[in-house]
C-alpha positions as CSV (number, residue, x, y, z in Angstrom):
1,X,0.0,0.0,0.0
2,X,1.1,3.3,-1.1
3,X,2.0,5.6,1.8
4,X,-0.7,8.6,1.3
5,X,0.2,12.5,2.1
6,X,-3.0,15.0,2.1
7,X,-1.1,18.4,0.9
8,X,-3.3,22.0,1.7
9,X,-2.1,25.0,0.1
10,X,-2.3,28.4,1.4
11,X,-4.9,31.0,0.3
12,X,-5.6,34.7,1.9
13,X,-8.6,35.7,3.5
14,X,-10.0,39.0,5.2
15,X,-12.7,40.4,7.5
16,X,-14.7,41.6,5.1
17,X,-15.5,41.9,1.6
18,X,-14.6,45.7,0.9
19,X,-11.0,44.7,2.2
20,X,-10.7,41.6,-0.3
21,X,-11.6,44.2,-3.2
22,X,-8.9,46.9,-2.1
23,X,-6.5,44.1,-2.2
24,X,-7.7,43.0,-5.2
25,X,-7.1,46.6,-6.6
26,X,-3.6,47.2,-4.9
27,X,-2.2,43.9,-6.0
28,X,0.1,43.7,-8.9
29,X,0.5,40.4,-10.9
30,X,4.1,38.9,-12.2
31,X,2.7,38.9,-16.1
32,X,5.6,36.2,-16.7
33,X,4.2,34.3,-14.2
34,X,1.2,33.3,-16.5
35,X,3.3,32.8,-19.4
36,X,4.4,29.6,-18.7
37,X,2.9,27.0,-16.3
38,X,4.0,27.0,-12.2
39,X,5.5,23.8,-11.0
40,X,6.6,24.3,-7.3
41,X,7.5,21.8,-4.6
42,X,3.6,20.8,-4.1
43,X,2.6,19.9,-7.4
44,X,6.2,18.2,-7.9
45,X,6.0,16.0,-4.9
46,X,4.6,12.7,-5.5
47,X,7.1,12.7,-8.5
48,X,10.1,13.5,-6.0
49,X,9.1,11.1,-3.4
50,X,8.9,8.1,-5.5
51,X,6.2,5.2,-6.4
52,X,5.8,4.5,-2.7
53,X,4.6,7.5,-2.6
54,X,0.3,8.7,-3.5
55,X,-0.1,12.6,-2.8
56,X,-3.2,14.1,-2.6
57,X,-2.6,18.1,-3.4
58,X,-6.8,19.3,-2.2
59,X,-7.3,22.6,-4.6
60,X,-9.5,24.4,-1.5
61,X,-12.5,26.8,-2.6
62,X,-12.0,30.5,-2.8
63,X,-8.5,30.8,-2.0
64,X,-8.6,34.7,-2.8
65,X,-10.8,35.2,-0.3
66,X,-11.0,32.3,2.1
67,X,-13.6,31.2,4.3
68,X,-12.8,28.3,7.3
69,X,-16.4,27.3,7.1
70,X,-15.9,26.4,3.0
71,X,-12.4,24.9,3.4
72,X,-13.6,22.9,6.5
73,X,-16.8,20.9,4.3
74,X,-14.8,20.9,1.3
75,X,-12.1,19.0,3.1
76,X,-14.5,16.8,4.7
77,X,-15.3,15.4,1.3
78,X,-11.9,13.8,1.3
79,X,-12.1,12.1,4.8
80,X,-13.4,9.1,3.3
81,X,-10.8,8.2,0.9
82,X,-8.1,9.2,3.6
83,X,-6.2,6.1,4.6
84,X,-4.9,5.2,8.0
85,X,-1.6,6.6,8.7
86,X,-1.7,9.0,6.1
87,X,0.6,12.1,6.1
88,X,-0.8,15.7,6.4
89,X,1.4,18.6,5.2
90,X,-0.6,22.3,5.3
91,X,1.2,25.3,4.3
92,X,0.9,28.8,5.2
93,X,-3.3,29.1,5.7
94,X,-3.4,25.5,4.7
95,X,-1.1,25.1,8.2
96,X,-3.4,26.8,10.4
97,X,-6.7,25.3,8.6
98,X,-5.1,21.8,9.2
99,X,-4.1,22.7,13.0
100,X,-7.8,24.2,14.0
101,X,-9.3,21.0,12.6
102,X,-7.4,18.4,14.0
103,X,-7.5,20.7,17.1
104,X,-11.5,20.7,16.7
105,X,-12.4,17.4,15.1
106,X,-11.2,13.5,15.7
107,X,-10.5,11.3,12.9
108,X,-11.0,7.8,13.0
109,X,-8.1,7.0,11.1
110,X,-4.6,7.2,13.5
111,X,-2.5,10.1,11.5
112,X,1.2,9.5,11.0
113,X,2.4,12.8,10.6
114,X,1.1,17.2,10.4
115,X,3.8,19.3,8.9
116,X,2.8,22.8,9.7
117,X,4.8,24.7,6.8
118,X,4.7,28.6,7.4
119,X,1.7,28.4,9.2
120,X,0.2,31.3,11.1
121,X,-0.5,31.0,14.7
122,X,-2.7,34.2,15.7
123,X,-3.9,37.6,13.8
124,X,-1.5,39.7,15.3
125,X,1.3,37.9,14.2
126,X,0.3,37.4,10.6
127,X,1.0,40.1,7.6
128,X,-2.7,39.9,6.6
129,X,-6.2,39.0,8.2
130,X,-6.8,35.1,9.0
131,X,-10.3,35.8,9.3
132,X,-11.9,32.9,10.9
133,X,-9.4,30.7,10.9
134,X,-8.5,30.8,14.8
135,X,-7.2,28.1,16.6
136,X,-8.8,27.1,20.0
137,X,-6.7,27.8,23.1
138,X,-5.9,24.5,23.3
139,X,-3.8,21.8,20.8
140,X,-4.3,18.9,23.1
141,X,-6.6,17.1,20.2
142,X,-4.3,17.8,17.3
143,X,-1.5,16.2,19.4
144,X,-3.5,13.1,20.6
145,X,-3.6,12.4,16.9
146,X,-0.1,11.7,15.6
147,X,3.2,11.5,17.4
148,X,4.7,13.6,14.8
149,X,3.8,17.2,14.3
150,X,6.7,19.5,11.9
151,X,7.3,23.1,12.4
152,X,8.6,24.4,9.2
153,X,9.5,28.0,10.2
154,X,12.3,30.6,7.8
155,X,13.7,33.4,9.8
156,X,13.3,36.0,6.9
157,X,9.2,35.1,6.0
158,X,7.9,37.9,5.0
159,X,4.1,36.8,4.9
160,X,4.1,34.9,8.9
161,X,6.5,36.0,10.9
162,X,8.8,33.7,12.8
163,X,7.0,34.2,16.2
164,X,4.3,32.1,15.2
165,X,6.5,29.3,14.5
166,X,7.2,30.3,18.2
167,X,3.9,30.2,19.9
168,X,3.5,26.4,18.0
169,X,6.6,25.2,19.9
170,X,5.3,26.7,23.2
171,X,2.0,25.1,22.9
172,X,2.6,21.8,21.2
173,X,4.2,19.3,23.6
174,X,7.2,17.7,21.1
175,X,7.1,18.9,17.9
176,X,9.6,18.6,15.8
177,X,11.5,22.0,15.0
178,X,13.1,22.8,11.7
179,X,14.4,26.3,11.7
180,X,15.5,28.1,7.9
181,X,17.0,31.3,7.5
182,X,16.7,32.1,3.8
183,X,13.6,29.8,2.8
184,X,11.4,33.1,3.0
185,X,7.4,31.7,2.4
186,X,8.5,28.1,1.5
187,X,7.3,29.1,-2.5
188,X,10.8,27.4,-3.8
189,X,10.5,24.8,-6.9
190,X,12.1,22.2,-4.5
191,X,11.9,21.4,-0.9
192,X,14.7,18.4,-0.2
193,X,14.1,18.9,3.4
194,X,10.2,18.0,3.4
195,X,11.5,14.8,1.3
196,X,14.1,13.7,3.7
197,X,11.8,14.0,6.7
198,X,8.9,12.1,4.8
199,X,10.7,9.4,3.8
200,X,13.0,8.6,7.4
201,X,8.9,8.7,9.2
């Protein structure tokens, strides 16, 4: 049996809908971007890892302007065809989304490993709004889940600052630190250190 990974991508989200259209107006686009199709470590994963390997990269509704409610029953779609032991990796808001649900909700299915990748930990520490996607003042659930819980954190992020890596490690009983200091948001084309970690679980 293939060892599975579940892989949520980040989005942005706001209080309310006249802030998502000022963004919307402020922000500028990389025109060479569209010219040519994005790979990046997420979508290049499964192909990394190897045959043992099945990754599961869930495209979440609305990422412009995300909503926890919407993320939270599209994901719950996929909870059937999650196998046992299967790997969770959520980055940036996919981080946080993946640590308030298995902080709120208990999956049948024993979990092998969360890699939180960038994720934000509270409002005040994050560059931009996270809306409703607040973590309960307790991670005791997320932690009875899996033995394993990542922090990815990069000392020069730009988009969640390195204090919420912080406040994981000071509420999380053992998780596993890995500390960058040029990985920035963890939007790189490869991501060897993800890979190593996966594969010595």
């Amino acid at each position: 049996m293939k060892q599975q990974i579940i892989v949520i991508g980040g989005g942005n989200t706001f209080e309310t809908y006249k802030e998502y259209l000022s963004c919307l107006k402020k922000q500028r686009i990389d025109f060479e971007r569209y010219r040519t199709e994005q790979s990046g470590w997420k979508k290049t994963l499964g192909k990394k890892l190897g045959k043992k390997f099945e990754v599961i990269l869930i495209d979440m509704p609305n990422k412009a302007n995300a909503k926890y409610a919407e993320w939270k029953i599209w994901f719950e779609k996929f909870i059937p065809h999650i196998k046992p032991k299967a790997i969770f990796i959520g980055h940036s808001l996919g981080g946080i989304f993946i640590a308030k649900y298995l902080a709120e909700n208990k999956l049948v299915k024993k979990i092998l490993a969360v890699f939180l990748i960038a994720a934000p930990y509270e409002p005040e520490d994050a560059s931009d709004s996270l809306a409703d996607f607040v973590l309960p003042r307790k991670l005791d659930k997320l932690e009875a889940q899996t033995e394993n819980i990542f922090i990815y954190q990069s000392k020069d992020d730009p988009v969640v600052l390195f204090i919420n890596s912080e406040k994981y490690r000071k509420n999380l009983k053992n998780p596993i630190n890995r500390i960058f200091i040029n990985k920035g948001h963890f939007n790189q084309e490869n991501f060897p250190e993800l890979i190593e970690d996966i594969k010595n679980l």
